[in-house]
PDBQT receptor file of N, H, CA, C and O in Angstrom, charges set to zero:
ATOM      1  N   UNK A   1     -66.687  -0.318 -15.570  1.00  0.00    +0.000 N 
ATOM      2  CA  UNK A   1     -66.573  -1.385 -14.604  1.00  0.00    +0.000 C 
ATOM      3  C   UNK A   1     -67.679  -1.253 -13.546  1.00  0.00    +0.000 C 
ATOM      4  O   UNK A   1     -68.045  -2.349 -13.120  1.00  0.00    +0.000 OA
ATOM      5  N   UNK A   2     -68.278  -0.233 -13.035  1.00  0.00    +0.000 N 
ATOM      6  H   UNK A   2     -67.981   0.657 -13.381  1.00  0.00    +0.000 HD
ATOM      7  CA  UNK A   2     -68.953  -0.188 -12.363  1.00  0.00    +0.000 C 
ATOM      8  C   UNK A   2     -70.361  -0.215 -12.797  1.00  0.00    +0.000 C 
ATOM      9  O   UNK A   2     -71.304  -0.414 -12.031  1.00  0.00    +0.000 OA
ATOM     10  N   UNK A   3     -70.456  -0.004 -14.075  1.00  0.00    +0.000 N 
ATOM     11  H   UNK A   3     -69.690   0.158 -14.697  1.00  0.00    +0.000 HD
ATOM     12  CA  UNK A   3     -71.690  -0.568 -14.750  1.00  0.00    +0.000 C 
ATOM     13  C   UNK A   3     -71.947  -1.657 -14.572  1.00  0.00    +0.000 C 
ATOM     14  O   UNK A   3     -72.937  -2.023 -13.938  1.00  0.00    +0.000 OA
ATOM     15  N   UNK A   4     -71.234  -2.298 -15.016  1.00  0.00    +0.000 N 
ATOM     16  H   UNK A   4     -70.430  -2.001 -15.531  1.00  0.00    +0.000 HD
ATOM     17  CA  UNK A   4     -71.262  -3.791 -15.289  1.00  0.00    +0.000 C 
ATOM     18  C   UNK A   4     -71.192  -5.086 -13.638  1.00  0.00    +0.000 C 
ATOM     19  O   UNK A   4     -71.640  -6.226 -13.513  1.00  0.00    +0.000 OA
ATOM     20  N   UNK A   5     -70.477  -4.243 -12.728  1.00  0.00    +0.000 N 
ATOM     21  H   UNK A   5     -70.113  -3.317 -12.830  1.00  0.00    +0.000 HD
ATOM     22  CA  UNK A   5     -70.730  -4.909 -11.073  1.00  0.00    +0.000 C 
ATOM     23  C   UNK A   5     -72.168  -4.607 -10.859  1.00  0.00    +0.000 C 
ATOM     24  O   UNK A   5     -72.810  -5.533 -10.364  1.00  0.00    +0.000 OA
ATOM     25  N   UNK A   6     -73.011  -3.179 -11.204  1.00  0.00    +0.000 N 
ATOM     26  H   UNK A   6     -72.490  -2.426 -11.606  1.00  0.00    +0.000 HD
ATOM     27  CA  UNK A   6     -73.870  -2.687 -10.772  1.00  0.00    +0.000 C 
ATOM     28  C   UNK A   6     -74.957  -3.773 -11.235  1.00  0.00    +0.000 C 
ATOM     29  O   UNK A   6     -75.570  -4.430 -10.393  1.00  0.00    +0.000 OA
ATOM     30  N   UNK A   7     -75.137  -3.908 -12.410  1.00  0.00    +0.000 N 
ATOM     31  H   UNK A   7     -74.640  -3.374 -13.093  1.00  0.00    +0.000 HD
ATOM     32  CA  UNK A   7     -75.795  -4.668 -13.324  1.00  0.00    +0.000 C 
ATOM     33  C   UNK A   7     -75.794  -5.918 -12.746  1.00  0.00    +0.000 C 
ATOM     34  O   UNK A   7     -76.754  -6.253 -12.052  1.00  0.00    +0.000 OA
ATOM     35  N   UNK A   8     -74.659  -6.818 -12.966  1.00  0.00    +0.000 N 
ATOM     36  H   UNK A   8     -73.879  -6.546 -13.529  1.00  0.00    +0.000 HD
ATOM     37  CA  UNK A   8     -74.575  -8.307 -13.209  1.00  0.00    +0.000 C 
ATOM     38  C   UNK A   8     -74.115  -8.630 -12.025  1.00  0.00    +0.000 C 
ATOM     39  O   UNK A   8     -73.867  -9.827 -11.881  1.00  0.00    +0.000 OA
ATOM     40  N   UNK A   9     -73.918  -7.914 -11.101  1.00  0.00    +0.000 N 
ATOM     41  H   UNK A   9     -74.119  -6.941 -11.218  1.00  0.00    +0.000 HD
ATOM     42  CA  UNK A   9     -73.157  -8.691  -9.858  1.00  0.00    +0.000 C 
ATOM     43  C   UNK A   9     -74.298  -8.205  -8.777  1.00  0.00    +0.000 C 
ATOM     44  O   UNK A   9     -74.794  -8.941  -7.924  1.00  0.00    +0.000 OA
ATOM     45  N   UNK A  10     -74.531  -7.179  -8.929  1.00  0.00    +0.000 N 
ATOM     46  H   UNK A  10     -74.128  -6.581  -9.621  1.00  0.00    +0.000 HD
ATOM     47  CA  UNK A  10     -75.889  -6.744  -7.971  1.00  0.00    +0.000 C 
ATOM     48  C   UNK A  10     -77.159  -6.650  -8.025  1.00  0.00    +0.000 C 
ATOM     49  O   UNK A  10     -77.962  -6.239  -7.188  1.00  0.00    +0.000 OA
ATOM     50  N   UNK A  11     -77.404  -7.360  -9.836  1.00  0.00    +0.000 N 
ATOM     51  H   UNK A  11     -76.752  -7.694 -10.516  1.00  0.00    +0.000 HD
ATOM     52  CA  UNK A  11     -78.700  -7.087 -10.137  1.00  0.00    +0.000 C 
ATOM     53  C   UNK A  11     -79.227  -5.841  -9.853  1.00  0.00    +0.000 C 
ATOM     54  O   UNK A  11     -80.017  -5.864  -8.909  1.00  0.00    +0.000 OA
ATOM     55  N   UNK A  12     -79.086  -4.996 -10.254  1.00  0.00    +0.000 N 
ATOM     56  H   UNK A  12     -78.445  -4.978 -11.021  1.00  0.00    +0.000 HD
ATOM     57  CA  UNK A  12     -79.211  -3.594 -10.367  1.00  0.00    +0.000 C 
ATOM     58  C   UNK A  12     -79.649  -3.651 -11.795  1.00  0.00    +0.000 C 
ATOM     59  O   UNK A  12     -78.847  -2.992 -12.457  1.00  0.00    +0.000 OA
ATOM     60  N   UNK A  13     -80.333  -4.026 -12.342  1.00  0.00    +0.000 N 
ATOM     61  H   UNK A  13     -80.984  -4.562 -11.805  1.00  0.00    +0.000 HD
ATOM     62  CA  UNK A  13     -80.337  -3.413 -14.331  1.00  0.00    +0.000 C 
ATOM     63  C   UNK A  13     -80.502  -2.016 -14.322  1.00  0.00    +0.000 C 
ATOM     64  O   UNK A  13     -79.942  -1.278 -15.132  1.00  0.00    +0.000 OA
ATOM     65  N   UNK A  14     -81.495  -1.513 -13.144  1.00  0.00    +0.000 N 
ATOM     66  H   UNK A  14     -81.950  -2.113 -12.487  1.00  0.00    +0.000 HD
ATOM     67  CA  UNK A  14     -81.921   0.350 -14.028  1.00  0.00    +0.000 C 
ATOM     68  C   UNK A  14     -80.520   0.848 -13.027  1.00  0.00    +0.000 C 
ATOM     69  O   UNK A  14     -80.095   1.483 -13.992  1.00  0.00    +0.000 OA
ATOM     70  N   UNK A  15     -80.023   0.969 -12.523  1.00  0.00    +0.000 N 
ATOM     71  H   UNK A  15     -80.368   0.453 -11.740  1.00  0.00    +0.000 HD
ATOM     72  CA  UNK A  15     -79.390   1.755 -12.499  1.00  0.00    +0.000 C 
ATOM     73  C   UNK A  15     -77.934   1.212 -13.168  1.00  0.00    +0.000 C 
ATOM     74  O   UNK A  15     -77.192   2.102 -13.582  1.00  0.00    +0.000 OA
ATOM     75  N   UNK A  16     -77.544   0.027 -13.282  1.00  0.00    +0.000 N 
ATOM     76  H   UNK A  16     -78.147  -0.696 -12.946  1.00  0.00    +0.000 HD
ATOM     77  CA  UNK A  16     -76.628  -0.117 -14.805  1.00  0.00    +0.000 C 
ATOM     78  C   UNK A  16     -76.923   0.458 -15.721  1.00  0.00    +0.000 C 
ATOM     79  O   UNK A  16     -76.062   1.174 -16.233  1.00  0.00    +0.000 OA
ATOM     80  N   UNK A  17     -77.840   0.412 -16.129  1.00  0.00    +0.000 N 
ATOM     81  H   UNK A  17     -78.539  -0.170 -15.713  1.00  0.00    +0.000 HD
ATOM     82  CA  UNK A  17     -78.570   1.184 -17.525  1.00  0.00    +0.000 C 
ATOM     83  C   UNK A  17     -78.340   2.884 -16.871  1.00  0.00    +0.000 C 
ATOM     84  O   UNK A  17     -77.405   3.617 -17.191  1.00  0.00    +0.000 OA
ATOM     85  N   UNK A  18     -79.196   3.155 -16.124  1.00  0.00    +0.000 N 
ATOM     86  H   UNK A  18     -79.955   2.559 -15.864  1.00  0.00    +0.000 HD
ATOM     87  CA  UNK A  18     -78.853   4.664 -16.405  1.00  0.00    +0.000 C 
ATOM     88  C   UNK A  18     -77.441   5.170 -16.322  1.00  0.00    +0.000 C 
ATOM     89  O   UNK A  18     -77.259   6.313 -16.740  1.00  0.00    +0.000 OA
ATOM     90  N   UNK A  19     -76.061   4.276 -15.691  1.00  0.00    +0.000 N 
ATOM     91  H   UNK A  19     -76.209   3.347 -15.351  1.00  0.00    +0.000 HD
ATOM     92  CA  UNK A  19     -75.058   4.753 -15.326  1.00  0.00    +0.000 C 
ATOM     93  C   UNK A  19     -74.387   4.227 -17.359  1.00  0.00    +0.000 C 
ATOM     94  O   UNK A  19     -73.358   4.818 -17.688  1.00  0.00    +0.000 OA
ATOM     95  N   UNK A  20     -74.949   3.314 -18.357  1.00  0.00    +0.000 N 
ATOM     96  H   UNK A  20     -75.784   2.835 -18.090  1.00  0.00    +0.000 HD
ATOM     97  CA  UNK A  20     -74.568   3.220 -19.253  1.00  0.00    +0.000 C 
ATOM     98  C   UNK A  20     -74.935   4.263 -20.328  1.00  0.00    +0.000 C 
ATOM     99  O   UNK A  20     -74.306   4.605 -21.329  1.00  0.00    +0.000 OA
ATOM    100  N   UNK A  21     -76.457   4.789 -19.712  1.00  0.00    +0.000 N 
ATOM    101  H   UNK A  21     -76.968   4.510 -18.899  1.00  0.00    +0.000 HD
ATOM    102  CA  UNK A  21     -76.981   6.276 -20.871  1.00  0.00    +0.000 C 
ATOM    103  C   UNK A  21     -76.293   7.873 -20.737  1.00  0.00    +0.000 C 
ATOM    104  O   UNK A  21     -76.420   8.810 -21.526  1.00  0.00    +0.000 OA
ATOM    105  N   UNK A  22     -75.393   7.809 -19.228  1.00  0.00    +0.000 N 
ATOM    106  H   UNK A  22     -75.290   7.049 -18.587  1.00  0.00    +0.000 HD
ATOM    107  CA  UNK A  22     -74.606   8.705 -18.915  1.00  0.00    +0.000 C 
ATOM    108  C   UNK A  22     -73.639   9.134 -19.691  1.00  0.00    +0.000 C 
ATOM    109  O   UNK A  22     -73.431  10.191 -20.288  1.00  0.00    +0.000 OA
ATOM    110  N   UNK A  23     -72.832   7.686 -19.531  1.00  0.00    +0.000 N 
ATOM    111  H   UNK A  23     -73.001   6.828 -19.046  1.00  0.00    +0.000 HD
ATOM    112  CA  UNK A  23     -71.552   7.280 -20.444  1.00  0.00    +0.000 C 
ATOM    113  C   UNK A  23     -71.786   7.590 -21.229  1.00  0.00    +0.000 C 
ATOM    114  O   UNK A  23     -70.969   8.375 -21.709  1.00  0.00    +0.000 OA
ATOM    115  N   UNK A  24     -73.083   7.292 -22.101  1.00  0.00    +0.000 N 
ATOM    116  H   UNK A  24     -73.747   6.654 -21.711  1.00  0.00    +0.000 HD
ATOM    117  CA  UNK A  24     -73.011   7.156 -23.940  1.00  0.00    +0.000 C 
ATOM    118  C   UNK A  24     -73.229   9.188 -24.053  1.00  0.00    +0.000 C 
ATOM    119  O   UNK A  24     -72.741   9.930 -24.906  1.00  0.00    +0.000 OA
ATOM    120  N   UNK A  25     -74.050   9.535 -22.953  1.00  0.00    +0.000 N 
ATOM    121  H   UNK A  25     -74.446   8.933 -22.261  1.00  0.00    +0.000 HD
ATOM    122  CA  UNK A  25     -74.259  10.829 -23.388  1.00  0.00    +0.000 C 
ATOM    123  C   UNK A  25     -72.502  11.688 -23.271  1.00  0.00    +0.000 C 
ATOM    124  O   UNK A  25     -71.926  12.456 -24.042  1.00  0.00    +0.000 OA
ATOM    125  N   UNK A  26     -72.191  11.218 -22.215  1.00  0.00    +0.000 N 
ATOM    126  H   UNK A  26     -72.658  10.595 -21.589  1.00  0.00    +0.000 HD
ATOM    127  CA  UNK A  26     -70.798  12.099 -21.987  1.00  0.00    +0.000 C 
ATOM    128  C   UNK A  26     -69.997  11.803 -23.404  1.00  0.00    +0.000 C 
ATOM    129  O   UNK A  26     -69.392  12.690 -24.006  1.00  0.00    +0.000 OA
ATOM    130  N   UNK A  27     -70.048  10.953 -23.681  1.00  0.00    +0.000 N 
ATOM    131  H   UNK A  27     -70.539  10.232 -23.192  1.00  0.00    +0.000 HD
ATOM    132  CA  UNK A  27     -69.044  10.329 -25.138  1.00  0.00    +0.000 C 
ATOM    133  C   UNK A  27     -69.405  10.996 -25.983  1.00  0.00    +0.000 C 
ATOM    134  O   UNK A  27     -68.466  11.562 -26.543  1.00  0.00    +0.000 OA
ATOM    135  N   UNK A  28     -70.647  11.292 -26.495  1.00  0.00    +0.000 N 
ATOM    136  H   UNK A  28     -71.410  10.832 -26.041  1.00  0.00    +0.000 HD
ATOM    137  CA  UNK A  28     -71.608  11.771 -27.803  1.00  0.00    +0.000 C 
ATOM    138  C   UNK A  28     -70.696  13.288 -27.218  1.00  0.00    +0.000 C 
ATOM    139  O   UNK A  28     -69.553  13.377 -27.664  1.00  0.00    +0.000 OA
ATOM    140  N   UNK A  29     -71.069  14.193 -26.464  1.00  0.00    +0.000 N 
ATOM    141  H   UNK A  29     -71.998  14.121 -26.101  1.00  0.00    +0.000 HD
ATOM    142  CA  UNK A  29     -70.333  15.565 -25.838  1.00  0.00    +0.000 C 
ATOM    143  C   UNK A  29     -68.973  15.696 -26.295  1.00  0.00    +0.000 C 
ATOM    144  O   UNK A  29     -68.633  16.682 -26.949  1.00  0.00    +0.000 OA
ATOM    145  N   UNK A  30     -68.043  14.627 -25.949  1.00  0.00    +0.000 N 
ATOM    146  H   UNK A  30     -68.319  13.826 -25.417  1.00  0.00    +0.000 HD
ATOM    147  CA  UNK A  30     -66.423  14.656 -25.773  1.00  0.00    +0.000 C 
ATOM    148  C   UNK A  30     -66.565  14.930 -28.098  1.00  0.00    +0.000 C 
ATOM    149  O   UNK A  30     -66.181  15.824 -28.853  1.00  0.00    +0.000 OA
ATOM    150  N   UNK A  31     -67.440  13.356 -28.352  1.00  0.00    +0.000 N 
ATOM    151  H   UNK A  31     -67.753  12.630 -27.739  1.00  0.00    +0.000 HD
ATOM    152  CA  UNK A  31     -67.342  13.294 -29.802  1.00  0.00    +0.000 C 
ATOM    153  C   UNK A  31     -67.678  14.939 -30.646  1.00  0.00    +0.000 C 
ATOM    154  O   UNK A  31     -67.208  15.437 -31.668  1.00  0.00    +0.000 OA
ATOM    155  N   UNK A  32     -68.522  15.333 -29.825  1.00  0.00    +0.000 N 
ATOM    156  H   UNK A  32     -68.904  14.927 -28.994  1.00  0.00    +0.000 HD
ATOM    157  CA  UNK A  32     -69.094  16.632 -30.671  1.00  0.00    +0.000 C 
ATOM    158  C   UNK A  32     -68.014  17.859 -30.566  1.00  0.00    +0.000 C 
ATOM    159  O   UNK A  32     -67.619  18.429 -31.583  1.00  0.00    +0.000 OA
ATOM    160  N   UNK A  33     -67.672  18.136 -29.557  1.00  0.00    +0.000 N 
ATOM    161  H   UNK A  33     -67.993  17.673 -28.731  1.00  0.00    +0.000 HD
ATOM    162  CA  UNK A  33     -66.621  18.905 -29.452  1.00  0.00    +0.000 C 
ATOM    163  C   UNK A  33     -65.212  18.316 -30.764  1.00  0.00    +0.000 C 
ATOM    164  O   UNK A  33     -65.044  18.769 -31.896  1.00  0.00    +0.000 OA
ATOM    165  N   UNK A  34     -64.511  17.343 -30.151  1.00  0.00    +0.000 N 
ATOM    166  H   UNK A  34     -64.648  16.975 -29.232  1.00  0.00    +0.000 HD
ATOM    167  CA  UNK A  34     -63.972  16.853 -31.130  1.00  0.00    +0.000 C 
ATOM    168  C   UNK A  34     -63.929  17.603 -32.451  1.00  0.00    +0.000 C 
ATOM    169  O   UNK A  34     -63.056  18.400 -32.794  1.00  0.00    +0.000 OA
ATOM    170  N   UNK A  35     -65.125  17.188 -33.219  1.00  0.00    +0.000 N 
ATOM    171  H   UNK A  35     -65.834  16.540 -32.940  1.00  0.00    +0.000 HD
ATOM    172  CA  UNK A  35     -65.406  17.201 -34.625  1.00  0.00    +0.000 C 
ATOM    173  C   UNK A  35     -65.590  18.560 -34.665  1.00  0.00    +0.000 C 
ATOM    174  O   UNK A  35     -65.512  18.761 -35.877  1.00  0.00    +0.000 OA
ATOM    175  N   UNK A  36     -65.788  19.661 -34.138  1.00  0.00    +0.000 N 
ATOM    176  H   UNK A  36     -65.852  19.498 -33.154  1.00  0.00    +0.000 HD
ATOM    177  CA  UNK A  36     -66.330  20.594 -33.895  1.00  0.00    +0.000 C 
ATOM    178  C   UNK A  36     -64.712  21.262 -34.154  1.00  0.00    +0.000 C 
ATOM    179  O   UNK A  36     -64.499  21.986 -35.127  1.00  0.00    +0.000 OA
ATOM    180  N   UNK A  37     -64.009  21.035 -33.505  1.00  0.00    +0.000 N 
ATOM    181  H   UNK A  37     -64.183  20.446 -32.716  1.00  0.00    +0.000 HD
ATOM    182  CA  UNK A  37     -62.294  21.280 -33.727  1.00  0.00    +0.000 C 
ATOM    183  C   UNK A  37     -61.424  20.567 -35.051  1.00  0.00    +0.000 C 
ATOM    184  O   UNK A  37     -60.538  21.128 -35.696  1.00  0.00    +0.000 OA
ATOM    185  N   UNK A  38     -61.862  19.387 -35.223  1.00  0.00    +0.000 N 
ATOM    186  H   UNK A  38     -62.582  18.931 -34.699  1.00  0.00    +0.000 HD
ATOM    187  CA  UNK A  38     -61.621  18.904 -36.239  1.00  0.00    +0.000 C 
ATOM    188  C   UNK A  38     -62.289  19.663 -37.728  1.00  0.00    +0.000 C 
ATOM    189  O   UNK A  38     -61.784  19.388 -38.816  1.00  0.00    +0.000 OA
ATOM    190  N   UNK A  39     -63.031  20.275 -37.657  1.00  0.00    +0.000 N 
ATOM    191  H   UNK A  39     -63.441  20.499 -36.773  1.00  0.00    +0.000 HD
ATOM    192  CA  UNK A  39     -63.623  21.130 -38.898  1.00  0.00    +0.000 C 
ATOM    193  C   UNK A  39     -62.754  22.496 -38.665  1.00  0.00    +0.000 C 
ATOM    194  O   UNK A  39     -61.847  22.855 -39.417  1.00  0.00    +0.000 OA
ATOM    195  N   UNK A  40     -63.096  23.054 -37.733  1.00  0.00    +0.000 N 
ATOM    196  H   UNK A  40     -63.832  22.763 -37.122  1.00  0.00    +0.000 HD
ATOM    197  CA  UNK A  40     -61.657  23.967 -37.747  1.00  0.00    +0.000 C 
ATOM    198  C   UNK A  40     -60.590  23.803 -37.816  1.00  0.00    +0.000 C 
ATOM    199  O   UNK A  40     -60.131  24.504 -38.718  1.00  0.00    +0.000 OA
ATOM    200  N   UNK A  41     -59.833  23.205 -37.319  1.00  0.00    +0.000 N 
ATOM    201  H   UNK A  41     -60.206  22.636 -36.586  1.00  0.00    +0.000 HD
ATOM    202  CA  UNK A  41     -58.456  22.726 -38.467  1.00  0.00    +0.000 C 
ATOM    203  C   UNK A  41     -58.594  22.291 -39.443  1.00  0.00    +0.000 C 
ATOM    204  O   UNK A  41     -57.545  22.355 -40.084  1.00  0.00    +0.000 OA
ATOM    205  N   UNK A  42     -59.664  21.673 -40.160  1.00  0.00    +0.000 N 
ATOM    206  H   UNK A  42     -60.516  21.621 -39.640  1.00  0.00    +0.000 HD
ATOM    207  CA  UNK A  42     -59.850  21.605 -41.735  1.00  0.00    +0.000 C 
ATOM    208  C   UNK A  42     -59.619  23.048 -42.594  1.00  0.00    +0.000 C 
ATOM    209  O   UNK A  42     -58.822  23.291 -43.501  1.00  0.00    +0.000 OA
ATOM    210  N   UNK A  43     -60.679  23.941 -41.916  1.00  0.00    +0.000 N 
ATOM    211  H   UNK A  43     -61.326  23.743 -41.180  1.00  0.00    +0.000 HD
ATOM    212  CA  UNK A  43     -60.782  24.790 -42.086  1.00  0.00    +0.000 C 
ATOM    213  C   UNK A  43     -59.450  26.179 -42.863  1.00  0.00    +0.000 C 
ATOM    214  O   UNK A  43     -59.273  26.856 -43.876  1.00  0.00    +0.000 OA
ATOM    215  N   UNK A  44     -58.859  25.904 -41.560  1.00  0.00    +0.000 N 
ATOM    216  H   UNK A  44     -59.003  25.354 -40.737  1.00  0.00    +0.000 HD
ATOM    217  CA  UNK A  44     -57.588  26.668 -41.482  1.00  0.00    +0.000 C 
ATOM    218  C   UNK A  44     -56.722  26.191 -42.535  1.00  0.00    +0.000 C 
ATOM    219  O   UNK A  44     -55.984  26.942 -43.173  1.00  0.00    +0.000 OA
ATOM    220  N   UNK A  45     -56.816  24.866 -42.730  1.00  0.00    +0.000 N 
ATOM    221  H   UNK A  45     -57.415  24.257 -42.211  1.00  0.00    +0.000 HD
ATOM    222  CA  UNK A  45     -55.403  23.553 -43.093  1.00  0.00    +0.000 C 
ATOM    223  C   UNK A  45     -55.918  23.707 -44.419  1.00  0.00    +0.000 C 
ATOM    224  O   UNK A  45     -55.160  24.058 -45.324  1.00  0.00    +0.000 OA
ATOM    225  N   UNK A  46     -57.155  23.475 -44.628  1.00  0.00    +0.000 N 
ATOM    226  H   UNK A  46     -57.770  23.190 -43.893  1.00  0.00    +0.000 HD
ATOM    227  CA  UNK A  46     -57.528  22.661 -45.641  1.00  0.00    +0.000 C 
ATOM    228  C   UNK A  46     -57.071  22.200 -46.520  1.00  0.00    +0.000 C 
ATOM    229  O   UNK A  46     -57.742  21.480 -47.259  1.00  0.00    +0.000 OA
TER     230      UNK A  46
């Protein structure tokens, strides 16, 4: 949400954008861990 005020309501694009390359990086992190646990319980389970 605050991307998107930053962006389109304040005309801000670069810093919408950098507050959207944050996001995508924190997500890619949360995703890697994830899978990273998800192969270990494969592991164990299989």
């Amino acid at each position: 949400m605050h991307m998107y005020n930053e962006s389109f309501k304040k005309y801000l694009m670069g810093y919408g954008s950098a507050i959207s390359v944050v996001l995508f990086l924190i997500a890619m992190a949360i995703i890697a861990v994830y899978f990273r646990q998800l192969r270990k319980v494969d592991l164990i389970y299989g």
